[in-house]
C-alpha positions as CSV (number, residue, x, y, z in Angstrom):
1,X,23.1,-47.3,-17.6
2,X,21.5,-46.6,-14.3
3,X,21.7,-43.0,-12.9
4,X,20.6,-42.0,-9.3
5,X,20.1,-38.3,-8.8
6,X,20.5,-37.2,-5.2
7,X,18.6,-34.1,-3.7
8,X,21.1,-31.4,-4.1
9,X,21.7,-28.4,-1.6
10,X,19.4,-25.9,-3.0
11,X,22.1,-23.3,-2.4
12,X,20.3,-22.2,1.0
13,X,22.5,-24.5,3.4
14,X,18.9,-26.2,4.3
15,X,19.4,-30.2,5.4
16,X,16.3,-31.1,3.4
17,X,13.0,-30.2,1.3
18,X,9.5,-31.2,1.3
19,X,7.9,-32.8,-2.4
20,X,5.4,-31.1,-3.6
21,X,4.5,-32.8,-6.9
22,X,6.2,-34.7,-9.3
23,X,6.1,-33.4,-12.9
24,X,7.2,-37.3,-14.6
25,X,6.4,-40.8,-13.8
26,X,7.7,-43.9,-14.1
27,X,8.9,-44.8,-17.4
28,X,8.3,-41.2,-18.6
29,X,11.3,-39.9,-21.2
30,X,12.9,-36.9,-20.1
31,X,15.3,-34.4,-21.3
32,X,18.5,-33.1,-19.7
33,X,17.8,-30.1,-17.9
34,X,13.9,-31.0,-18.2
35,X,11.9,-29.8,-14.8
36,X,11.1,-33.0,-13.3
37,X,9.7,-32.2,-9.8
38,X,8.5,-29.1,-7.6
39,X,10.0,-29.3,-3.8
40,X,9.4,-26.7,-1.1
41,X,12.3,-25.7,1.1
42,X,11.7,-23.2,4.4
43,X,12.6,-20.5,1.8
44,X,11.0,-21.3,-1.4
45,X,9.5,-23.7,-4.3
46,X,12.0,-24.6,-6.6
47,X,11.6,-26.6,-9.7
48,X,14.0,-29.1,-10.4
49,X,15.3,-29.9,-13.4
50,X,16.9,-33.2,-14.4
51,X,20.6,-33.7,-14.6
52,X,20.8,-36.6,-16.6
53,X,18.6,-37.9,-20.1
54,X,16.8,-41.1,-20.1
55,X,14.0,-43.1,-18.9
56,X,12.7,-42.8,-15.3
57,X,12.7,-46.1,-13.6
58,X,11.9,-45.3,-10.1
59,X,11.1,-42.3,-8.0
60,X,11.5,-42.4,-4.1
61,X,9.5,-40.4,-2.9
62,X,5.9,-39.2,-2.7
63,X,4.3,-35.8,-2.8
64,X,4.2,-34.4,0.7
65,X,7.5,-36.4,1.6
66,X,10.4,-34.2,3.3
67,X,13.5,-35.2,1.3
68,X,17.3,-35.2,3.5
69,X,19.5,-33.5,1.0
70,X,21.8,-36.4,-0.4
71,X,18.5,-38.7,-0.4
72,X,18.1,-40.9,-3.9
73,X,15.4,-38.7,-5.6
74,X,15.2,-40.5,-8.5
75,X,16.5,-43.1,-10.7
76,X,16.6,-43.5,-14.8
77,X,18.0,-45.7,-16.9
78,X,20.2,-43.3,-19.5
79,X,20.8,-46.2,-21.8
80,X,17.6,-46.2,-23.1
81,X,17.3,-43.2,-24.3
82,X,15.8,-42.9,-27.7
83,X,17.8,-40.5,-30.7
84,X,14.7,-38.1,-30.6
85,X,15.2,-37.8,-26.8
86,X,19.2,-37.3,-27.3
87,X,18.9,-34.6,-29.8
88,X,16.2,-33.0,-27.5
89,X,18.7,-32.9,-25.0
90,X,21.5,-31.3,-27.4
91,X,19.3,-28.6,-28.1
92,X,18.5,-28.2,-24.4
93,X,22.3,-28.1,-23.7
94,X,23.2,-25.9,-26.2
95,X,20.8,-23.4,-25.0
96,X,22.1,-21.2,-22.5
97,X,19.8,-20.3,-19.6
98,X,18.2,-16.9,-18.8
99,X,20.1,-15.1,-15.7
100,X,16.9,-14.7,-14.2
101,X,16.5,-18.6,-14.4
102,X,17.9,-19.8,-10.6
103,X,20.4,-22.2,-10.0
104,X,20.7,-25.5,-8.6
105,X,24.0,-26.5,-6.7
106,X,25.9,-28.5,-8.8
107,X,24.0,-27.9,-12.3
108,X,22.0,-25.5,-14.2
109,X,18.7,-25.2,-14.2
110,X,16.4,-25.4,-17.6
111,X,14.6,-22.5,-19.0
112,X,11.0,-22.2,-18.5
113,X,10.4,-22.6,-21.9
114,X,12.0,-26.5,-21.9
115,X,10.1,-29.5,-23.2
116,X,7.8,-31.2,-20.6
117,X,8.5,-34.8,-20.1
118,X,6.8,-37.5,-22.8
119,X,4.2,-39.5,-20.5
120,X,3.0,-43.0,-21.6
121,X,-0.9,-43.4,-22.0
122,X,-2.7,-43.7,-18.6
123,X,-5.3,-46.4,-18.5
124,X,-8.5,-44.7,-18.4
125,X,-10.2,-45.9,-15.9
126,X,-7.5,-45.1,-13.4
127,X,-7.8,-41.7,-14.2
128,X,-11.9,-41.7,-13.7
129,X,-12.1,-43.6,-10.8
130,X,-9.4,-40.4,-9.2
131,X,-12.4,-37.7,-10.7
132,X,-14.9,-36.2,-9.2
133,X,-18.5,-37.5,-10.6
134,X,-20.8,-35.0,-9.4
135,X,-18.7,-32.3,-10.9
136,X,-18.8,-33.9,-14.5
137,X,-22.7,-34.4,-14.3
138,X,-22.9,-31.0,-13.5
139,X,-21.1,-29.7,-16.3
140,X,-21.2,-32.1,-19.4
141,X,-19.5,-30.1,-21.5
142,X,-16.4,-30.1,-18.8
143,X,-16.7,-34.3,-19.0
144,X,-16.6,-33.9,-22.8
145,X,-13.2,-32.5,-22.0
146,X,-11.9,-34.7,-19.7
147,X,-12.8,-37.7,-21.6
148,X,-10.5,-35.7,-24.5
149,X,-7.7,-35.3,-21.6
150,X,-7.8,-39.5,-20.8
151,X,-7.6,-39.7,-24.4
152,X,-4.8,-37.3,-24.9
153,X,-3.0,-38.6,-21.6
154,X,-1.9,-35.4,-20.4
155,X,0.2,-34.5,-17.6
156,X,-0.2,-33.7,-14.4
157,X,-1.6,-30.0,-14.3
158,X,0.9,-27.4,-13.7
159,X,-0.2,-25.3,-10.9
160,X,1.4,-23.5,-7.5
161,X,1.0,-24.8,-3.8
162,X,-1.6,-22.5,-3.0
163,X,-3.7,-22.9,-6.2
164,X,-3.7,-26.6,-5.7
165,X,-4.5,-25.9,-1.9
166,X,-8.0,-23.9,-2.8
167,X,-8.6,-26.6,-5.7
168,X,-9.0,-29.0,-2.9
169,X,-10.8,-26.1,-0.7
170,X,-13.3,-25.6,-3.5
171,X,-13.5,-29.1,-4.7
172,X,-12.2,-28.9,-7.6
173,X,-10.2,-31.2,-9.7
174,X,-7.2,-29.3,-11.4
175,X,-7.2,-32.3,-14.3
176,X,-10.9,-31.0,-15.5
177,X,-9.6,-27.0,-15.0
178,X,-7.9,-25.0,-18.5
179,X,-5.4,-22.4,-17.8
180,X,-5.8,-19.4,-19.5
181,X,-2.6,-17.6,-19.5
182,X,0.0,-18.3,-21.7
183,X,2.4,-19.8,-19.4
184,X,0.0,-22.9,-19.3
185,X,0.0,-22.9,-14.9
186,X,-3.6,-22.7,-14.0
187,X,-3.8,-19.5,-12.0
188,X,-6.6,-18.9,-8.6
189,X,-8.4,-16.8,-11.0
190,X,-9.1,-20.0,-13.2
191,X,-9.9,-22.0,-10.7
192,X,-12.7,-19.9,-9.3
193,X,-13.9,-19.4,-12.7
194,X,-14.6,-23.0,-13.0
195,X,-15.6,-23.5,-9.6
196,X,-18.0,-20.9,-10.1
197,X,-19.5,-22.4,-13.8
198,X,-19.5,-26.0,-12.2
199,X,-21.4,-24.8,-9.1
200,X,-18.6,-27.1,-6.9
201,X,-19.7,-26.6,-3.0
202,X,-16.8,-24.8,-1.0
203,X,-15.1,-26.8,1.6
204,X,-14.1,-24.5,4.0
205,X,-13.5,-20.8,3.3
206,X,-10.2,-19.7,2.3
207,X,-8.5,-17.1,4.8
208,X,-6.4,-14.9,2.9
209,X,-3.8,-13.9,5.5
210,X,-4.0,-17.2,7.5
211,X,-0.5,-19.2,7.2
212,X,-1.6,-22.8,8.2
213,X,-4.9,-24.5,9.7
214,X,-5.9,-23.2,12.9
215,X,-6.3,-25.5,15.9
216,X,-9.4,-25.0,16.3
217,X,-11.4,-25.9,20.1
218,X,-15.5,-26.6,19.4
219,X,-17.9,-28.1,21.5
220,X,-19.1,-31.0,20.2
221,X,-22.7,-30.5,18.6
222,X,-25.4,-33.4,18.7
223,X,-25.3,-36.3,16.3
224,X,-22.3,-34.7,14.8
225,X,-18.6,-36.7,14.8
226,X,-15.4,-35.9,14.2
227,X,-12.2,-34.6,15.6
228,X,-12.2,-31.3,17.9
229,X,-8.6,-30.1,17.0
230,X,-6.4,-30.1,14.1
231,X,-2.8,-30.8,14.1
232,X,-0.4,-29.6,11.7
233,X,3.5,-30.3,10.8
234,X,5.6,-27.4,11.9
235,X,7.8,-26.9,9.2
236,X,9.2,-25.3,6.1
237,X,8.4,-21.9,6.4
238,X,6.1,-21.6,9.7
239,X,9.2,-23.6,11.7
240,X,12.2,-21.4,10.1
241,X,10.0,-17.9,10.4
242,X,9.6,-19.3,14.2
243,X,13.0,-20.0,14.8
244,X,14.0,-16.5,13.5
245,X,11.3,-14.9,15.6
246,X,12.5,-16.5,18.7
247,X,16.3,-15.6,18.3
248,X,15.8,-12.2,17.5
249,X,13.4,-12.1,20.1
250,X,16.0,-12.9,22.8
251,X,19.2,-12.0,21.4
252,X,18.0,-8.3,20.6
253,X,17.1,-6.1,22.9
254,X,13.9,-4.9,21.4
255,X,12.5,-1.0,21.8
256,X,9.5,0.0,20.1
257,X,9.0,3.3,19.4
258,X,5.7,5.5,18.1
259,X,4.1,7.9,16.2
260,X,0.7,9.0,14.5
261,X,1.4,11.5,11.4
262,X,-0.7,13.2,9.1
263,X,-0.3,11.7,5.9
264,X,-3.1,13.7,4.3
265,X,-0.2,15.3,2.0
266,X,0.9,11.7,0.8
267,X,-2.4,10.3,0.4
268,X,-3.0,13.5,-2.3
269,X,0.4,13.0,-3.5
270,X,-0.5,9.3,-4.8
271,X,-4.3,10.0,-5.9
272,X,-2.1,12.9,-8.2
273,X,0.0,9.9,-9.5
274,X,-2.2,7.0,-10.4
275,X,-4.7,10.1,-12.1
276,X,-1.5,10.6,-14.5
277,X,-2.3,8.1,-17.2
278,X,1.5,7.6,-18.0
279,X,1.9,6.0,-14.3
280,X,-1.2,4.0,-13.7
281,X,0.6,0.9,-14.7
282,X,2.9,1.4,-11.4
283,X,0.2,1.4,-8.8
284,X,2.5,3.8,-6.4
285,X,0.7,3.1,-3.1
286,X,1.9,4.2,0.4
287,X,4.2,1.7,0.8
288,X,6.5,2.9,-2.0
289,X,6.5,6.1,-0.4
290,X,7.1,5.0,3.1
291,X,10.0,2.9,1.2
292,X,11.5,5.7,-0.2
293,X,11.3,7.8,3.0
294,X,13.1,5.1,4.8
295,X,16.3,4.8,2.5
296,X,16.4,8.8,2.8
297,X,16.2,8.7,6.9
298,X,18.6,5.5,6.5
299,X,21.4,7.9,5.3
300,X,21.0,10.2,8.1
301,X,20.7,7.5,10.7
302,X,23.4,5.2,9.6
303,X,22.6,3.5,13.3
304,X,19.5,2.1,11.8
305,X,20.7,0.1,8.5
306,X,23.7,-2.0,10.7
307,X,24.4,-5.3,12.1
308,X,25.7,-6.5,15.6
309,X,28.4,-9.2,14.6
310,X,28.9,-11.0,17.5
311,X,31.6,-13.1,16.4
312,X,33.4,-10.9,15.2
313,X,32.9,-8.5,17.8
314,X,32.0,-5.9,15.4
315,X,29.6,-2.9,14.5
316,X,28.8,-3.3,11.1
317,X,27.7,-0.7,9.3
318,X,26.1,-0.8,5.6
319,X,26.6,2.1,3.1
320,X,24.0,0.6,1.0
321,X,20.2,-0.5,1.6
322,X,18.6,-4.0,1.0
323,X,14.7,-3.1,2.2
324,X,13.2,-6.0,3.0
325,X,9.7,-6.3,2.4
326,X,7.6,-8.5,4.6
327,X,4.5,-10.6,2.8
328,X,2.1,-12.6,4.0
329,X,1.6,-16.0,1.8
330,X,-0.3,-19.1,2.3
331,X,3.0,-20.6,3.5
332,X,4.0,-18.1,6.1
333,X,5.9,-14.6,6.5
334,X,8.5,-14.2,4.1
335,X,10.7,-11.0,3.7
336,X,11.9,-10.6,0.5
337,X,14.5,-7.9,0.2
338,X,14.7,-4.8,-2.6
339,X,18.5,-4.6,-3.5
340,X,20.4,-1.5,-3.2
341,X,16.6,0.1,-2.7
342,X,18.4,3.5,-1.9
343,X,19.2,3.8,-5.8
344,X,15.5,3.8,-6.7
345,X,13.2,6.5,-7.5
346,X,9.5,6.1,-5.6
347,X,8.6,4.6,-9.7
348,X,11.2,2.0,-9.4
349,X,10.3,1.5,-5.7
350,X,6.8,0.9,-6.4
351,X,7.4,-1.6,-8.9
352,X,9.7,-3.6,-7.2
353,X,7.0,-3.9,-3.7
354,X,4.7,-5.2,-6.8
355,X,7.1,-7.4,-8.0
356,X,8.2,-9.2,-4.8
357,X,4.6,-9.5,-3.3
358,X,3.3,-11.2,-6.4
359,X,6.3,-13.9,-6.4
360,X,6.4,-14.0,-2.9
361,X,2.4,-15.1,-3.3
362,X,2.9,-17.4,-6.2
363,X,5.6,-19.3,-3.5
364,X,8.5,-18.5,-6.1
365,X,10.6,-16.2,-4.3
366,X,14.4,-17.1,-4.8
367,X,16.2,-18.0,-1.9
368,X,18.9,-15.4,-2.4
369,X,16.2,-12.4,-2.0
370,X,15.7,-13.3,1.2
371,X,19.2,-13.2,2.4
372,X,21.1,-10.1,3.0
373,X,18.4,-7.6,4.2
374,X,19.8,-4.6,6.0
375,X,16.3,-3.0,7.2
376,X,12.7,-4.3,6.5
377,X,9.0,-2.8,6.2
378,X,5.6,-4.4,7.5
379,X,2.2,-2.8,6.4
380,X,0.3,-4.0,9.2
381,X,-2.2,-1.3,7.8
382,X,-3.7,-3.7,5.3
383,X,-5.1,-5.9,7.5
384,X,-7.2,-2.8,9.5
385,X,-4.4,-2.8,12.3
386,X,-3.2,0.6,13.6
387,X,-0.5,-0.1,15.0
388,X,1.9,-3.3,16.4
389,X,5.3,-4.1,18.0
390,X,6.9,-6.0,15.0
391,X,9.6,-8.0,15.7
392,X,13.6,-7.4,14.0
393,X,14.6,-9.4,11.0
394,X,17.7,-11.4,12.2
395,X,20.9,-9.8,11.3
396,X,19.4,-6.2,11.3
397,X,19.3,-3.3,13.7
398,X,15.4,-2.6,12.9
399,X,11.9,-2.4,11.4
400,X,9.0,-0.2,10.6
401,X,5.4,-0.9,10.2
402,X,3.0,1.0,9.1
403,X,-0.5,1.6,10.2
404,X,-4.2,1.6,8.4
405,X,-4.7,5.2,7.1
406,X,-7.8,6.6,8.8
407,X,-9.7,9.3,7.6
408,X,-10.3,11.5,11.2
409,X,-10.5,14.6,12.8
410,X,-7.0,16.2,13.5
411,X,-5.9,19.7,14.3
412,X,-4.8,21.2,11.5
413,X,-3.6,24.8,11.3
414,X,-5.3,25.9,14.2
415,X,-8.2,24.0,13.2
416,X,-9.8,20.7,13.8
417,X,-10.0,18.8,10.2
418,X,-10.7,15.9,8.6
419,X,-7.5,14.2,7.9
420,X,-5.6,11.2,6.7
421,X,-3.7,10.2,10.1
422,X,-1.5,6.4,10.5
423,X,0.9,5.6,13.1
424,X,4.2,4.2,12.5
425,X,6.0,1.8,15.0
426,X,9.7,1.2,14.7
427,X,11.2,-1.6,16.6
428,X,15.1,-1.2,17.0
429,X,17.9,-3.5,18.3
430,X,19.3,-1.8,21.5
431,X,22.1,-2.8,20.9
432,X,22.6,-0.6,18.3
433,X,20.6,2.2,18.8
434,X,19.8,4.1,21.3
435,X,16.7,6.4,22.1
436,X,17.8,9.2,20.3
437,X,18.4,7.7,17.1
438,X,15.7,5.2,16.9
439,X,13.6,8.8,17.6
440,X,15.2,11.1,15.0
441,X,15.0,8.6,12.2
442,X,11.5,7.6,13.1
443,X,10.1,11.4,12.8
444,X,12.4,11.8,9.9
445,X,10.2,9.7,8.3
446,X,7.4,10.7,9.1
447,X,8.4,14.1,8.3
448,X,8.5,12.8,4.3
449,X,5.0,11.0,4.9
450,X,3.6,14.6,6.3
451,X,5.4,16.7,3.8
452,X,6.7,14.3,1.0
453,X,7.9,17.7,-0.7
454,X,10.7,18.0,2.1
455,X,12.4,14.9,0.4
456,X,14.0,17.0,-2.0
457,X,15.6,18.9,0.3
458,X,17.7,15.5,1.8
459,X,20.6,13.6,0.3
């Protein structure tokens, strides 16, 4: 029997969804719940897994396609399913799904640790003529194992958007790459390690905070051709990031507030911590302790973690603390947020910064832990800045960043010192806070950061 299967609302009220790669082909035999495609919304990759058993006979759309939710994704013929695929999809069925595992509207989504999708052989020659010569003269040993890969007629590599995107920067062909990790998805670090053993020539060098391809404006040089600018697709998440920018930007009155602070006292604090061989695991940085400074000022500036309801004509305040945590990712800004973050202890802090970054990176951040932020952290400081007027997460009252540490001269106890000194900027939503507030909380802060022994004098 026929089955169509419809993008479904990825449970983020998004109209559509951009295909990144498809994990089957045509007349592949998959398992329920198998994951059958990667899309990108302006949130997140998601994988999706199949809803129905059966033999793929069509798919609508190509990699790089955006998808209208509702849109025919993909057809297959259920009838045709052989008994080893049924009782593959018993035993898919019967197992229940991790909680960590996300959700798809409308169905559950397969564990991780599901059957990939049975491929027919590929004709060989197909494959070769897609490969990159040069890089299998180079490294015979690499052709040896690509000839065993046509032979074995594997599937498409299993990789993340911005692994495939420095593949392609390094010329590189994923098919001829082995991932190392147990999880089988070739990582960046396996990628450079063959591109490095191969000798493959670098496209273009890979910016680690850029976002998208810059439009770029060159003179032409002689006997060179070729296009002077580069245009780029706003969307996913460069569009919704610069939609969000632009309403808080206009609907919030923005203030931005101050202050340099001698962190030298911190900056011992942590050196004491990762020496302590039972915490080195945690990698407590500054940004765990500016985090927990925050939910502490947070309590005694109730101002700061609030919401202007205009709709409802309403103050709301929050008893509770979702820090968001801004990352930058080849994809754009996202801000992940820490739940109930005022609950932690700076260990439990530390690790959850570590936790969203890296997913965040990897472009696997769920959807819902980028809702419901009450107050959100940028370290501007990583990228050498000293300061910056960052701009109010929608739907909350305001927003610190924090500076490069610089090692300096400073008075100190009557004395001029070499000290570690950042500035903090807070940007607050007038609306909600006034002068005074957005003042006290901000050198509340920075009161921990200078002394983090007075936190154990606040509740």
């Amino acid at each position: 029997m026929a089955q169509d299967f419809r993008l479904p609302d990825l449970g983020e009220g998004l109209p559509e969804a951009e295909l990144v790669q498809w994990l089957v082909a045509v007349g592949d035999t998959v398992a329920l719940n198998q994951t059958i495609a990667e899309v990108e919304t302006a949130k997140a990759v998601v994988e999706l897994p199949s809803p129905h058993a059966g033999t793929v006979t069509a798919l609508h759309a190509a990699p790089g396609d955006v998808v209208a939710v509702g849109s025919v994704l993909i057809s297959f013929d259920t009838a045709a399913v052989p008994p080893s695929a049924e009782a593959a999809s018993a035993s898919v069925s019967a197992a229940a799904a991790p909680a960590s595992e996300p959700n798809l509207v409308g169905y559950g989504a397969a564990p991780r640790s599901a059957a990939r999708p049975q491929r027919r052989a590929r004709v060989a020659g197909t494959v070769a003529a897609a490969s990159d010569t040069a890089v299998l003269e180079a490294a015979p040993h690499d052709a040896i194992q690509f000839a065993d890969v046509v032979e074995r007629a594997v599937e498409r590599p299993r990789s993340t958007p911005p692994v495939r995107k420095l593949a392609k920067q390094l010329g590189v062909d994923l098919a001829l790459v082995e991932a190392t990790g147990a999880s089988g998805v070739i990582t960046r670090a396996d990628v450079e390690a063959y591109a490095e053993r191969v000798g493959a020539v670098t496209v273009a060098p890979v910016a680690a905070a850029s976002a998208e391809p810059v439009e770029t404006f060159e003179l032409p040089r002689s006997g060179e051709a070729g296009e002077r600018t580069t245009r780029t697709p706003i969307r996913g998440v460069r569009r919704v990031t610069a939609e969000a920018m632009v309403r808080s930007a206009f609907t919030a009155p923005h203030v931005t507030t101050f202050l340099t602070v001698d962190v030298t006292a911190t900056s011992e604090l942590i050196a004491s911590l990762r020496a302590d061989r039972a915490l080195q695991e945690h990698r407590i940085g500054i940004m765990a302790v500016a985090a927990k400074a925050v939910c502490l000022a947070l309590a005694r500036h109730p101002g700061l973690n609030s919401k202007w309801d205009d709709a409802a004509g309403e103050i709301v305040e929050h008893h509770y603390v979702n820090l968001g945590i801004a990352a930058a990712t080849g994809r754009g800004l996202v801000v992940p947020n820490i739940r109930d973050a005022q609950e932690l202890t700076l260990v439990e802090l530390a690790d959850a910064i570590r936790g969203l970054a890296e997913t965040a990176r990897s472009g696997r951040t769920a959807p819902a832990d980028m809702m419901g932020g009450t107050f959100s952290i940028t370290n501007v400081g990583v990228f050498g800045v000293d300061a910056g007027t960052p701009i109010i997460n929608p739907g909350e009252a305001g927003i610190l960043a924090l500076g490069a540490v610089r090692r300096q001269p400073w008075e100190h106890r009557g004395e001029i010192a070499l000290r570690d000194v950042m500035t903090l900027a807070l940007s607050f939503d007038h609306r909600l806070v006034d002068g005074e507030q957005g003042s006290r909380f901000l050198v509340d802060v920075a009161d921990i950061l200078r002394e983090p022994g007075r936190a154990m004098l606040l509740r």
